[in-house]
C-alpha positions as CSV (number, residue, x, y, z in Angstrom):
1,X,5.5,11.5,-14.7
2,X,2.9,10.3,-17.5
3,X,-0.1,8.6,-16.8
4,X,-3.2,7.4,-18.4
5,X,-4.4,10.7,-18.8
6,X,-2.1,13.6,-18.9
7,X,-2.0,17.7,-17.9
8,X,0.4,19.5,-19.9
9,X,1.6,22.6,-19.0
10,X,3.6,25.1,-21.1
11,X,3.5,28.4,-22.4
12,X,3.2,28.7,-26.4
13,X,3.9,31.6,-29.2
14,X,0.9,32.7,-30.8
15,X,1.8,30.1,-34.0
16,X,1.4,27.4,-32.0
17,X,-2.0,27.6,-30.3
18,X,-3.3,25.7,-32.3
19,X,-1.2,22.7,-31.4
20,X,-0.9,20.3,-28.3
21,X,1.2,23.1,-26.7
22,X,-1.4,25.9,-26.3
23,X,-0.8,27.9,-23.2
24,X,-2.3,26.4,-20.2
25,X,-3.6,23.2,-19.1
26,X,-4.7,20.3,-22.2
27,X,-6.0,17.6,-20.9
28,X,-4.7,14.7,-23.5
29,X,-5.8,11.3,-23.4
30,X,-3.2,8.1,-24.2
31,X,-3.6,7.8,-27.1
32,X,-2.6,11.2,-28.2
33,X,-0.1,11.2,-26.0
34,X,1.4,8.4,-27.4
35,X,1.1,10.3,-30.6
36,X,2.2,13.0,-29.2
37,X,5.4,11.2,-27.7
38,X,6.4,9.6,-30.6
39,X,6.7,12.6,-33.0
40,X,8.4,14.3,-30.0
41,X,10.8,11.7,-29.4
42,X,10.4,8.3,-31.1
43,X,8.4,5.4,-30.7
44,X,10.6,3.4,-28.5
45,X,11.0,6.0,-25.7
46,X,6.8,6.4,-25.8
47,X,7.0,3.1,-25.3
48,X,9.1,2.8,-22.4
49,X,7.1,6.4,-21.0
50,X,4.0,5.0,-21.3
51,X,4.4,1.5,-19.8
52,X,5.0,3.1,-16.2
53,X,0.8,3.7,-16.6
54,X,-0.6,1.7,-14.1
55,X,-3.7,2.2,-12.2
56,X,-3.9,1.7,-8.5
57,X,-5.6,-1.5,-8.0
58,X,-3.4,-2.6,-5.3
59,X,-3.9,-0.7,-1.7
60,X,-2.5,-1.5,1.8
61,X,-2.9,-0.3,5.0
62,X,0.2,-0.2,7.9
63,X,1.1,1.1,11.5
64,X,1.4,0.5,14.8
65,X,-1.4,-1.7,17.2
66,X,-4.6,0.3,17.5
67,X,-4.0,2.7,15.0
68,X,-7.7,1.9,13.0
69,X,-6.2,0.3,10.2
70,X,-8.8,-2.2,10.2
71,X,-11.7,0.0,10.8
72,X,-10.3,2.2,8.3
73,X,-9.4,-0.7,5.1
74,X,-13.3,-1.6,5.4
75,X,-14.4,2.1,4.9
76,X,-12.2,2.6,2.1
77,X,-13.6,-0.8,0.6
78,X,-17.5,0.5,1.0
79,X,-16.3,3.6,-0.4
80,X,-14.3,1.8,-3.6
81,X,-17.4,-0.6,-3.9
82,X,-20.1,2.5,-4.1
83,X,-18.3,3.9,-6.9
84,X,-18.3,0.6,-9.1
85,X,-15.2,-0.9,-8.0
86,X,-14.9,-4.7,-7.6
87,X,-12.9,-4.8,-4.3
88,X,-11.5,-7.6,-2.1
89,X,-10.9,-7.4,1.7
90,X,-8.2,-9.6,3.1
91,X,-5.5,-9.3,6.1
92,X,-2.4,-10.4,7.0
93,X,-1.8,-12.9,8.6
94,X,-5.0,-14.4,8.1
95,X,-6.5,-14.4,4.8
96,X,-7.3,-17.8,4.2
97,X,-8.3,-21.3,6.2
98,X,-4.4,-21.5,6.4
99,X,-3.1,-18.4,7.4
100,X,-6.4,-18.2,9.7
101,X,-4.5,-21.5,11.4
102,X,-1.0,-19.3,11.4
103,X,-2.5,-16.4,12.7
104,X,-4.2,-18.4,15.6
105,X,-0.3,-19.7,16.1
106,X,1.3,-16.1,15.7
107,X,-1.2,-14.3,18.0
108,X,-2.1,-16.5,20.5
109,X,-0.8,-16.0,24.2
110,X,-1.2,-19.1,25.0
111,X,1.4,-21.0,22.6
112,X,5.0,-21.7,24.0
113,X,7.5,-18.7,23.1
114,X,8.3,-18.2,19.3
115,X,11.6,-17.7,18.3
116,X,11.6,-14.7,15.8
117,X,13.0,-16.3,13.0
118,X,10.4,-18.9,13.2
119,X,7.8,-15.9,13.7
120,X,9.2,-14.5,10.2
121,X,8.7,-17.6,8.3
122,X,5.2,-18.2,9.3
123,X,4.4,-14.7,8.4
124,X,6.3,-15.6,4.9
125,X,4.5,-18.3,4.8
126,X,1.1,-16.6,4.9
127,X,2.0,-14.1,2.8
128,X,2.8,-16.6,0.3
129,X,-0.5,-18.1,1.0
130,X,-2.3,-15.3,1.0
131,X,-0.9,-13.9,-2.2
132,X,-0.7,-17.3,-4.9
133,X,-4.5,-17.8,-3.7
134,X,-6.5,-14.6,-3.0
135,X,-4.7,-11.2,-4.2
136,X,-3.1,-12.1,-7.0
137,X,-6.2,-13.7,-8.7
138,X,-8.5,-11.1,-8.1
139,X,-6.2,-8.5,-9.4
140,X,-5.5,-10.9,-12.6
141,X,-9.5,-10.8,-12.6
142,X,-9.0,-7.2,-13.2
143,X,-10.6,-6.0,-9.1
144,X,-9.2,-3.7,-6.4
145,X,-7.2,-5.5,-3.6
146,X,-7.2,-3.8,-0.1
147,X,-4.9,-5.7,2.6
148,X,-4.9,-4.8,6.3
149,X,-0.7,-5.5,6.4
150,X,1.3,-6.4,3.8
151,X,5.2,-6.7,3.6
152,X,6.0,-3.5,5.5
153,X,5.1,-5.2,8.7
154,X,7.2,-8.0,8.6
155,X,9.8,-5.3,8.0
156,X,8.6,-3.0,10.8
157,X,8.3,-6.0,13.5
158,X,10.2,-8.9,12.3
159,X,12.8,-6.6,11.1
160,X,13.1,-3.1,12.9
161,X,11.1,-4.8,16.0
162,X,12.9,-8.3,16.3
163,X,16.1,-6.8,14.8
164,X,16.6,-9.7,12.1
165,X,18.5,-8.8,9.0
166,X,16.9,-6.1,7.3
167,X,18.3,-7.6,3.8
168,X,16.9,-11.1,4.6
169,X,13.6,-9.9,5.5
170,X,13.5,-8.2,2.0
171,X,14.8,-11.1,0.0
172,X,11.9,-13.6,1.8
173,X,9.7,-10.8,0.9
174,X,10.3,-11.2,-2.3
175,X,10.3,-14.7,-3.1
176,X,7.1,-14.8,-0.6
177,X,4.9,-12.2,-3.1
178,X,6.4,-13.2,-6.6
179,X,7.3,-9.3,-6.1
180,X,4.2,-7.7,-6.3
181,X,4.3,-4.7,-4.2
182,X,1.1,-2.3,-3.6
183,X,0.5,0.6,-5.5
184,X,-0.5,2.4,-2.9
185,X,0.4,2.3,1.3
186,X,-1.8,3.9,3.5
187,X,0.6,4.5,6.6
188,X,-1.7,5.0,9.4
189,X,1.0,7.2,12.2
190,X,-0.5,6.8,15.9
191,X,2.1,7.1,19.1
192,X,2.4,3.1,20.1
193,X,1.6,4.5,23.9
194,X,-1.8,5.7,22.8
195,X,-1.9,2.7,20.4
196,X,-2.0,0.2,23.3
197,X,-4.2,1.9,25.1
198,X,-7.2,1.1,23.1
199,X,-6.6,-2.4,23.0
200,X,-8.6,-4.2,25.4
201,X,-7.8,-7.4,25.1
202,X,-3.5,-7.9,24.0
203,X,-3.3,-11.0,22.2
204,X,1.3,-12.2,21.7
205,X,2.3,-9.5,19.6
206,X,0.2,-6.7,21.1
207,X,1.7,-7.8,24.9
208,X,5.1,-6.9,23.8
209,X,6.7,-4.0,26.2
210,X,6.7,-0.9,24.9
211,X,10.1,-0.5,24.1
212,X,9.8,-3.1,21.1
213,X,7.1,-1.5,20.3
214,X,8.5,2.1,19.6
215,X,11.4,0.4,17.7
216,X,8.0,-0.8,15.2
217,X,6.8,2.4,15.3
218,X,10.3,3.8,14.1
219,X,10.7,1.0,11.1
220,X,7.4,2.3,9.7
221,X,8.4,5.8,9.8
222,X,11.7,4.7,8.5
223,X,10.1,3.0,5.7
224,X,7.7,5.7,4.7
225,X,10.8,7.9,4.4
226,X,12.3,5.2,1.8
227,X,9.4,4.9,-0.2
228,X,7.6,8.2,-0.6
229,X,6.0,6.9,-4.3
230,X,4.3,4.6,-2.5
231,X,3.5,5.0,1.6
232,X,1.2,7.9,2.7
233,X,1.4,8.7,6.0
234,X,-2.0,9.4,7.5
235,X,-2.5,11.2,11.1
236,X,-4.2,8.8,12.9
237,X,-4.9,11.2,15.8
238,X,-8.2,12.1,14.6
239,X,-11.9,10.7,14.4
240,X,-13.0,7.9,12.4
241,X,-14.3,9.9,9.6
242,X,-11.6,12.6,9.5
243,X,-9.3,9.6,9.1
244,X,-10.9,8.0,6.5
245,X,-11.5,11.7,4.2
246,X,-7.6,12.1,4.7
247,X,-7.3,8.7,3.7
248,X,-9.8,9.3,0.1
249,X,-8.2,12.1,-0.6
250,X,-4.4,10.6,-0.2
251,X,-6.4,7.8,-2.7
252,X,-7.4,10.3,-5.1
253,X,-4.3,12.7,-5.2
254,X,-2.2,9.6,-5.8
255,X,-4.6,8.5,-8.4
256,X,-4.5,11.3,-10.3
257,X,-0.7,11.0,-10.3
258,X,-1.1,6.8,-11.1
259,X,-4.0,6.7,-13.6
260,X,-5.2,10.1,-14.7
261,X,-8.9,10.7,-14.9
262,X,-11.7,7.8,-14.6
C-alpha cells in the first residue's frame, strides 16, 4: 500500500538504473511518487492512491479488566510527547465532567441493576460526548489522540458480553463517533481469570462472573480477527516495560506502513 513515503522494490535492466526503478530499495518521497504515479498510470488513479496516506494520529487501547491498558496508554503518551508529539489522554467512559457523571452511574455497585440496553446507550452517550468535545478537536488541531476504550468495547461487552445485536451496536457506533474510527488498536490479550485477579477493589462491570467475562474476552479476539489493518494484539502476560516496547514497536511497524518516514 502507498504511503507518505514509499520503498520500492524491483529489479531493473542495466538501461534503467538510472530511473526510479533501479534495483533495490529507493526511498521516494510524495511528491515524486505522485509524479511517479501519474506518468505510470494517470492522474486520477494517483489521486485516488495517494489519498489512503494518512498518518496515525488516532491510537486506542482495548482488552479485558486488568490487562494494563491504562498503565500502558500513559506510557505510550510520555513516550509520543518526548519525541514532539502534541498528545491527549482521555478514556472511555469518562472523559469529560459528563461522562465522569455516566461513568460514576455505569461503574458504581451501588446503583440499582442496569438493564443492558440502557448500559449501551449511556456508553453511546459518552462516546458521543467524549468525541464532539475532546478527540475530535484536538485531532482537527492537528495532535495525537490516545483513548483507554473506544468502540470495540461496547462491542466486546455490550455486544459479545451482554449479547445485544451485534448490527445495532455498530450502527449506534456510528452515529455516536460521526464515524471516526482509530488508526491504530492496541489490543492488550490477558486470560480474564488472571485479569480479575489483580483487581482489588471490583467496581459493577468488573463483579460480573466469569463466564460473561470470557464471552468479552472472545468478542475482542473476535474483533481483532475482523480488523487486522487496525487491532494489534499485544501479549499482556509480560512486565510493564516488555509490554510497553511490544506496544512502540507495534506503533512504529504500523507507522511505517501508515505514514512512511518522519
Amino acid at each position: 500500500m502507498l504511503r507518505s513515503f514509499f520503498w520500492y522494490f524491483t529489479s531493473a535492466s542495466p538501461k534503467d538504473s538510472g530511473s526510479l526503478c533501479g534495483r533495490g530499495a529507493v526511498f521516494l518521497s510524495v511528491n515524486t511518487a505522485y509524479s511517479y504515479f501519474f506518468q505510470r498510470f494517470n492522474k486520477q488513479k494517483a489521486k485516488v492512491l495517494l489519498s489512503t496516506l494518512k498518518p496515525i494520529r488516532f491510537i486506542t487501547f482495548e482488552g479485558p479488566e486488568g490487562a494494563g491498558k491504562t498503565t500502558q496508554c500513559k506510557l505510550l503518551a510520555d513516550w509520543l510527547t518526548r519525541r514532539g508529539e502534541n498528545v491527549l489522554v482521555t478514556r472511555q467512559p469518562g472523559g469529560d465532567p459528563v461522562g465522569a457523571k455516566l461513568r460514576e452511574i455505569l461503574l458504581s455497585s451501588d446503583e440499582a441493576p442496569i438493564a443492558p440496553s440502557a448500559e449501551l446507550l449511556m456508553m453511546m452517550a459518552d462516546r458521543a460526548q467524549s468525541v464532539a468535545h475532546i478527540i475530535r478537536p484536538h485531532l482537527e488541531k492537528g495532535g495525537m489522540a490516545l483513548c483507554d476504550r473506544y468502540i470495540d468495547s461496547s462491542m466486546a461487552y455490550q455486544g459479545y458480553g451482554r449479547g445485544i445485536d451485534i448490527e445495532s451496536v455498530e450502527r449506534l457506533n456510528r452515529f455516536a463517533t460521526g464515524g471516526l474510527l482509530p488508526d491504530l488498536t492496541i489490543f492488550i490479550d490477558i486470560d480474564p481469570a488472571e485479569g480479575l485477579s489483580r483487581q482489588e477493589r471490583q467496581n459493577r462491570m468488573e463483579g460480573e462472573g466469569l463466564i460473561f467475562h470470557r464471552k468479552v474476552h472472545d468478542g475482542f479476539i473476535e474483533i481483532a480477527k475482523l480488523n487486522p489493518d487496525r487491532v494489534v494484539r499485544i501479549d499482556g502476560k509480560g512486565g510493564i516495560d516488555e509490554i510497553q516496547l511490544k506496544i512502540r514497536n507495534a506503533y512504529e511497524t504500523h507507522h511505517c506502513h501508515s505514514s512512511g518516514a518522519r
